[in-house]
C-alpha positions in Angstrom: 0.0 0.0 0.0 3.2 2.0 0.7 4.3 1.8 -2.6 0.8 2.4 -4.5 0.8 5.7 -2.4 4.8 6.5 -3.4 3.9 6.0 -7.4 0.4 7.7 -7.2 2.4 11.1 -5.7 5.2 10.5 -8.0 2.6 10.6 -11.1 0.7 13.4 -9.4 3.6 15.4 -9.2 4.8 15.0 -13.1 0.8 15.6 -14.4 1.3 18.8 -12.3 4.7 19.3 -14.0 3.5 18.6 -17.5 0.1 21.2 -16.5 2.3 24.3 -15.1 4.0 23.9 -18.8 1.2 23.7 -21.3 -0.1 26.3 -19.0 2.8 28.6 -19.4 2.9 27.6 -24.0 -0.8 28.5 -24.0 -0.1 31.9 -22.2 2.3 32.5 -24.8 -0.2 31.5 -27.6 -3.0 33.7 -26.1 -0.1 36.7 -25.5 0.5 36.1 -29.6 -3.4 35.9 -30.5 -4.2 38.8 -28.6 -1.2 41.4 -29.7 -2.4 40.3 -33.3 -5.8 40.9 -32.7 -5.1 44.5 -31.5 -2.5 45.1 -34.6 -5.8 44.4 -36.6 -7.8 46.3 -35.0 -5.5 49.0 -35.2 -5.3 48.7 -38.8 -9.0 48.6 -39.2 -9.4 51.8 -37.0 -6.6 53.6 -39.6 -8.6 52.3 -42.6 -11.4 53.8 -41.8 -9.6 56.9 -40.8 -8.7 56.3 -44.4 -12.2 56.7 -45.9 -13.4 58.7 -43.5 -10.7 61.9 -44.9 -12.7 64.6 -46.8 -15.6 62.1 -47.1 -18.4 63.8 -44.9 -18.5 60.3 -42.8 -17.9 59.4 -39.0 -16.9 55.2 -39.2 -13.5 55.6 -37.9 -15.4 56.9 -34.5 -17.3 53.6 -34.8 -14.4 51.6 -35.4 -11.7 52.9 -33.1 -9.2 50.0 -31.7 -11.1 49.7 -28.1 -14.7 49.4 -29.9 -13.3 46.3 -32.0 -10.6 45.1 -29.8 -11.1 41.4 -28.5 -12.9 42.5 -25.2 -15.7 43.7 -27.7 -15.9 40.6 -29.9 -20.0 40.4 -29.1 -20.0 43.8 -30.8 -17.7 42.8 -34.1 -20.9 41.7 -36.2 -22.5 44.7 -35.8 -20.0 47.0 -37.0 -17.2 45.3 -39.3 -19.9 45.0 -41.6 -19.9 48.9 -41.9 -16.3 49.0 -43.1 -17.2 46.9 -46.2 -20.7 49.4 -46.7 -18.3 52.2 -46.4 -16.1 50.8 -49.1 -18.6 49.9 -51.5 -20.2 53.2 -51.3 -16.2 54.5 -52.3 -16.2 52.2 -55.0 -19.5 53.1 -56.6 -18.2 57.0 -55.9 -15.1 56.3 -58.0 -16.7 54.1 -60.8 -19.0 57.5 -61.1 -16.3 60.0 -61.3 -14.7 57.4 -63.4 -17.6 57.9 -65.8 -18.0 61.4 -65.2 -14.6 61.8 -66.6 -14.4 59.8 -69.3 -17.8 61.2 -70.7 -16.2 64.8 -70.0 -13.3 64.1 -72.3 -16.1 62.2 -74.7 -17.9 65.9 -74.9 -14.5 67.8 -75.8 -13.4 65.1 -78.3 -9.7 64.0 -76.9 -8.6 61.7 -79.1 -6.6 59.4 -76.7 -9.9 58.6 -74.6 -9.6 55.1 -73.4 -12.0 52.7 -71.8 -13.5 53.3 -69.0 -11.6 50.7 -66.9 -8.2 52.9 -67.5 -10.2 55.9 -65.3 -11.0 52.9 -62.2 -7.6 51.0 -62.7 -5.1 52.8 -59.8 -2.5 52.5 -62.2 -3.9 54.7 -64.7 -6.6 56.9 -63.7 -4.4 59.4 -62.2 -2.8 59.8 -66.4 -6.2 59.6 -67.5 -7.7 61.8 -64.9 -4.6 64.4 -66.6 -5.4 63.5 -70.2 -9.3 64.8 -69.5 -7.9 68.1 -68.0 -5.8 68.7 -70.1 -8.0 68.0 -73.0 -11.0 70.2 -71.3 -8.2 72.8 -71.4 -7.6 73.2 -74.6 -11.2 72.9 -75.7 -11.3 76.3 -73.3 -8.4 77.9 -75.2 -10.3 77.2 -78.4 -13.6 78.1 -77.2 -11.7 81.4 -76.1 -10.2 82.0 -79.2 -13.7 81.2 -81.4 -15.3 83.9 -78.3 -12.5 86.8 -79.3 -12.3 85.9 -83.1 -16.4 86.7 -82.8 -16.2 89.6 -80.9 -13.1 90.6 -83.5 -15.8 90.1 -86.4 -18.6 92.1 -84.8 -16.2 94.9 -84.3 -14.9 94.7 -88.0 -18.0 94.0 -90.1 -20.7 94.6 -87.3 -19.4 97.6 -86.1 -20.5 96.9 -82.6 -17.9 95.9 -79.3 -18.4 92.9 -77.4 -16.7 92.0 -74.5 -14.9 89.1 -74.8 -14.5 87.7 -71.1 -18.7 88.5 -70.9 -19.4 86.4 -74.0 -17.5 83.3 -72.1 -19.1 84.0 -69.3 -22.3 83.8 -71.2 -23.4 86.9 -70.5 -27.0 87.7 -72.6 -26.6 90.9 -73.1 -23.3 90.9 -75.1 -24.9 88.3 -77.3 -28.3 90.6 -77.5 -26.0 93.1 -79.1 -24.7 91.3 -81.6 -28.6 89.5 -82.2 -29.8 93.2 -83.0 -27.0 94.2 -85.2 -27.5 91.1 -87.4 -31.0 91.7 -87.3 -30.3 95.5 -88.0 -28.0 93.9 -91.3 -30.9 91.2 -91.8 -33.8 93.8 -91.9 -31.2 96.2 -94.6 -30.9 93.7 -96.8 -34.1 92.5 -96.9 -34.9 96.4 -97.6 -32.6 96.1 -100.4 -33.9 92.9 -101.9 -37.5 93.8 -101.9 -36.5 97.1 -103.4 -34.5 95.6 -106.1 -36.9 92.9 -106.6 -39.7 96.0 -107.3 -37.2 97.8 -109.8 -36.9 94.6 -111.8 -40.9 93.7 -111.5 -41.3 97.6 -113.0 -38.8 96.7 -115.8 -40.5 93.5 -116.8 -37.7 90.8 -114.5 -38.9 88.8 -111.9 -35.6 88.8 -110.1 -34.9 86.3 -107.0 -32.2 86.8 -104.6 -30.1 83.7 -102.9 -30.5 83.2 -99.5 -26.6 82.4 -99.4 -24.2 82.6 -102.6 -23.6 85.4 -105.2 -25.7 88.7 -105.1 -23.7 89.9 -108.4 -25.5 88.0 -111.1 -29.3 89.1 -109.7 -28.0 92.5 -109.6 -26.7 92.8 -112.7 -30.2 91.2 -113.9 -31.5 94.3 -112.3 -29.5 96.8 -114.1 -30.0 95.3 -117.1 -33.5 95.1 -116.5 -33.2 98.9 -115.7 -31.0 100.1 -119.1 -33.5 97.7 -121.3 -36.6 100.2 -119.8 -34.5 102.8 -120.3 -34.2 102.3 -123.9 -37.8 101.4 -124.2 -38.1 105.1 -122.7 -36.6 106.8 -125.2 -38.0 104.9 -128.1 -41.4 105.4 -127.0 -40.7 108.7 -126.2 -40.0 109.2 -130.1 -42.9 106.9 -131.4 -45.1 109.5 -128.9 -43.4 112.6 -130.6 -45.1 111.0 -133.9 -48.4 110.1 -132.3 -48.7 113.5 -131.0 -48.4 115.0 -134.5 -50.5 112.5 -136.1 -53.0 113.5 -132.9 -52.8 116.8 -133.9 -53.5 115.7 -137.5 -56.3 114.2 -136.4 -58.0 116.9 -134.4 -58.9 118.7 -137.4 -60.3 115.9 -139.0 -62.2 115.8 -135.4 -63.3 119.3 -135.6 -64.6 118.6 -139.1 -67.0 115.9 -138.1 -68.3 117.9 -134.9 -70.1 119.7 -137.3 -71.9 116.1 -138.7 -72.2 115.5 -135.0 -74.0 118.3 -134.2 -76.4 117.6 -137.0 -76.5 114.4 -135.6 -77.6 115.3 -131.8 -80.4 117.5 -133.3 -82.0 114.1 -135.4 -81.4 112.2 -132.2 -83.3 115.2 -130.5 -86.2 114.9 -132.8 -86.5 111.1 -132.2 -86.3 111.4 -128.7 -89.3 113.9 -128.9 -91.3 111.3 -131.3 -90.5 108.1 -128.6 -91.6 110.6 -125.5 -95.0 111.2 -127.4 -95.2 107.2 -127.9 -94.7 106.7 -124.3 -97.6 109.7 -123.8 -99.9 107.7 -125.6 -99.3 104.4 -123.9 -100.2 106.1 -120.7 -96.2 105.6 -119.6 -93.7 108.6 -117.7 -91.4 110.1 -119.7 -89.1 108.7 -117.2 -89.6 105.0 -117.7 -88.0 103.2 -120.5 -90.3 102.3 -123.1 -90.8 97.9 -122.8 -89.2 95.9 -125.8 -92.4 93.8 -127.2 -91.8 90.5 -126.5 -90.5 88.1 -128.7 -92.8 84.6 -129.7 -91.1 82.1 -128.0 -89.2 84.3 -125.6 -88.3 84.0 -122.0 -90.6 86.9 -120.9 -93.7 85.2 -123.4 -93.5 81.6 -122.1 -93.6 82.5 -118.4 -96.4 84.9 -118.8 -98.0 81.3 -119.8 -100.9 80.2 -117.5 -103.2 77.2 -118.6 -105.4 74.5 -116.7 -105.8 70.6 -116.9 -108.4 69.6 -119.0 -108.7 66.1 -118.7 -106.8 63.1 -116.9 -106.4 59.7 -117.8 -105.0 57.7 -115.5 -105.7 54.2 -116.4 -103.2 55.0 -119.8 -101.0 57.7 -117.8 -101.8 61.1 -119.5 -103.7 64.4 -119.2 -104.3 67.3 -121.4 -104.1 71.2 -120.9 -105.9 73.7 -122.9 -102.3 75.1 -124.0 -101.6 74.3 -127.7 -99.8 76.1 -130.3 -102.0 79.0 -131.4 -102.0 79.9 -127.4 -100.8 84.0 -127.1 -100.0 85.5 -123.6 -101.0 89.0 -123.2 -98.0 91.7 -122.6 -98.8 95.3 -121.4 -97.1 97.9 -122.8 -98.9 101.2 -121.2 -102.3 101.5 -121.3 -102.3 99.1 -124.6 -101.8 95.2 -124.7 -100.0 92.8 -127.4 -100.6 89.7 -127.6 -97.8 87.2 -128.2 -97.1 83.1 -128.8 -95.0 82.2 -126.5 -94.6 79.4 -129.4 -95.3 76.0 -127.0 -93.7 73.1 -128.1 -93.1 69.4 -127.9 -90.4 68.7 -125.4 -91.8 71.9 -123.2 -90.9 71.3 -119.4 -94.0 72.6 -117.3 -95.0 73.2 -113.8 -98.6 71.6 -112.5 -100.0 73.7 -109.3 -103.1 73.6 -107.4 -104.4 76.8 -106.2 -103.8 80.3 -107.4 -100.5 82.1 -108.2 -101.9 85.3 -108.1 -102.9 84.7 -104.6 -99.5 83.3 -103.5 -101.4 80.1 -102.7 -100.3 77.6 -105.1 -99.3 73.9 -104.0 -96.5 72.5 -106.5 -97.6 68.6 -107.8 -95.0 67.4 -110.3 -93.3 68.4 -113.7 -94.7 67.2 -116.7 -92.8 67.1 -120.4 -95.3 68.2 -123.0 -95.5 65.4 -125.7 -97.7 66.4 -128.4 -98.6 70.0 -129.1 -101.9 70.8 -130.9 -103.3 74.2 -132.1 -105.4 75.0 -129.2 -104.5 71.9 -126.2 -101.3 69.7 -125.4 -101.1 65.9 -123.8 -97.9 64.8 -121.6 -97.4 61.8 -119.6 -98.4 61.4 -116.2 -94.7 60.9 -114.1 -94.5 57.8 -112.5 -95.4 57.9 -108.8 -97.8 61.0 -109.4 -101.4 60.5 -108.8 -102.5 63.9 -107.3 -103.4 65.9 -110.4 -106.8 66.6 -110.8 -108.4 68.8 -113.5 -108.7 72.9 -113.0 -105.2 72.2 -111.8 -103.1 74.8 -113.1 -99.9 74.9 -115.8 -97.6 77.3 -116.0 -94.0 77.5 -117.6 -90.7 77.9 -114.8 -87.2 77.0 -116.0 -85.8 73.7 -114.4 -83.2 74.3 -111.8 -80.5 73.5 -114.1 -81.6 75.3 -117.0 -82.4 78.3 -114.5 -78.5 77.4 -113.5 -77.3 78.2 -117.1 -78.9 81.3 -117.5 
């Protein structure tokens, strides 16, 4: 039992040996582990310090080495995550200043542009970033000397100054100048032209003016326009020296046959005397003019035509008037009356009416087309359709719209 109790101490004591030794390596390890952790934190806290410069953010105030040092590991998934938002946010910044610049140098043409990866890599953005500037530069210097070449012009041709550092600074008013002067040059020439343009139309040339191009050839159109009236001036100036004296030739003939005039006037006198006694004994004014007797067959005879039906047959689709060929209309001339045939005919388009026109109260039927004509009545065919026509209606001649359309 002695000797189980000597090897049990003898193994307790070497287990506590070989424990007071890991002990002491695993200090070390944990010495190691820590130190490394606070190098990384450290680093972490100067990275965001990093992103934090001239960036209008706060993370490194988050991150600082205490907040993510290994006595904080419960807090490390809350905020490491914000280093990698913060530089993704950068990231997206830089792509869209990368693009910014490259489509700057796109709008002032440089020539050596690139791709847009040469304005993200960190190898060449900072030459790319120098290429734009400098290519935004000279598209200034150019744009300056296009500015003060203008104002140059205006001052030249225009007669007007501009202000050259006001015209780049896009100032309206300088550019209103030069607006009214050009108008002011637009408005003159357009003065000129329409003038020009008149002077030819007088002289027989319809003369057109370019909008842009050569002015000399319409010009010269002009005066040649111009001499060619001129010339036509003085020859009719001579052929009117010859008229004049065959005028003056003339007006003694003239004088000569004022006297058969004369004689003339006092025959027409006479007459006039003789037709104002006519008119006297027709019962008419002096005034009025004396009514031409109408004509057989005229317009003025064949509407003074007024006639009844006399008989109507529908079962074989005709009817007669009492209008024929030896029918006369009565015209009144004065006090007296003539009668005249108003010469109806085959063919004759007339009117049929119920009522009375005197009276304003007639009712239009139909049209009927006269188709055979005797001395003292007429037959036409009932139009299809009409069965209102009785007899006593009445017939008279009107024009058909279309032949009223023609007269």
């Amino acid at each position: 039992m002695k000797v189980v109790n000597v090897v049990l101490s003898i193994l307790i004591l070497l287990l506590a040996a070989a424990s007071a030794v890991f002990s002491y390596f695993l200090f070390e390890k944990r010495g190691q582990l820590t130190g490394g952790w606070d190098k990384m934190a450290t680093a972490i806290n100067a990275t965001a310090v990093e992103l934090d410069r001239n960036s209008g953010t706060k993370l490194a105030g988050e991150l600082t080495a205490d907040a993510i040092g290994h006595r904080n590991y419960d807090a490390l998934d809350a905020k490491l995550p914000k280093l990698a938002a913060q530089a993704k946010q950068l990231v997206i910044q830089r792509d869209a200043l990368a693009d910014a610049l490259r489509r700057i140098g796109s709008s002032v043409d440089m020539k050596n542009l690139g791709t847009a990866d040469a304005f993200r890599n960190l190898n060449t953005y900072s030459t790319r970033k120098d290429d734009v500037i400098n290519a935004v530069g000279d598209t200034i210097k150019r744009r300056n000397g296009v500015i003060d070449n203008f104002a140059r012009l205006a001052n030249s041709s225009l007669k007007i100054r501009l202000d050259s550092a006001k015209l780049r600074n896009g100032d309206r008013g300088e550019f209103s100048k030069f607006e009214t002067a050009l108008r002011g040059v637009g408005d003159r020439r357009n003065t000129y032209e329409s003038g020009l343009r008149q002077v030819g139309g007088q002289a027989g040339k319809s003369v057109n003016f370019p909008a842009t191009g050569d002015y000399k050839a319409p010009t010269r159109t002009v005066i040649g326009a111009v001499n060619d009236l001129k010339n036509r001036y003085n020859s009719t100036t001579k052929k009117l020296d010859a008229a004049n004296r065959t005028i003056r030739a003339r007006d003694n003939t003239i004088k000569q046959r004022d006297g058969v005039i004369s004689n003339l006037r006092k025959t027409l006198a006479h007459k006039d005397a003789q037709l104002n006694d006519l008119k006297r004994a027709l019962g008419l004014d002096i005034s009025q003019d004396l009514p031409a007797p109408w004509k057989k067959g005229s317009e003025e005879a064949r509407r003074a035509i007024l006639g009844k039906v006399i008989m109507v047959d529908p079962h074989y689709g005709y009817l007669s008037t009492d209008l024929g060929k030896d029918t006369v209309v009565i015209q009144q001339i004065g006090n007296k009356t003539s009668e005249v045939n108003p010469d109806i005919v085959p063919g004759m388009e007339l009117v049929v009416a119920r009522g009375s026109l005197a009276e304003g109260n007639s009712k239009f039927i139909t049209r009927i087309k006269l188709d055979k004509v005797d001395a003292g009545c007429s037959i036409a065919n009932i139009p299809e359709g009409v069965t209102d026509i009785q007899v006593g209606d009445i017939v008279y001649y009107e024009p058909a719209p279309a032949e009223k359309a023609k007269k």
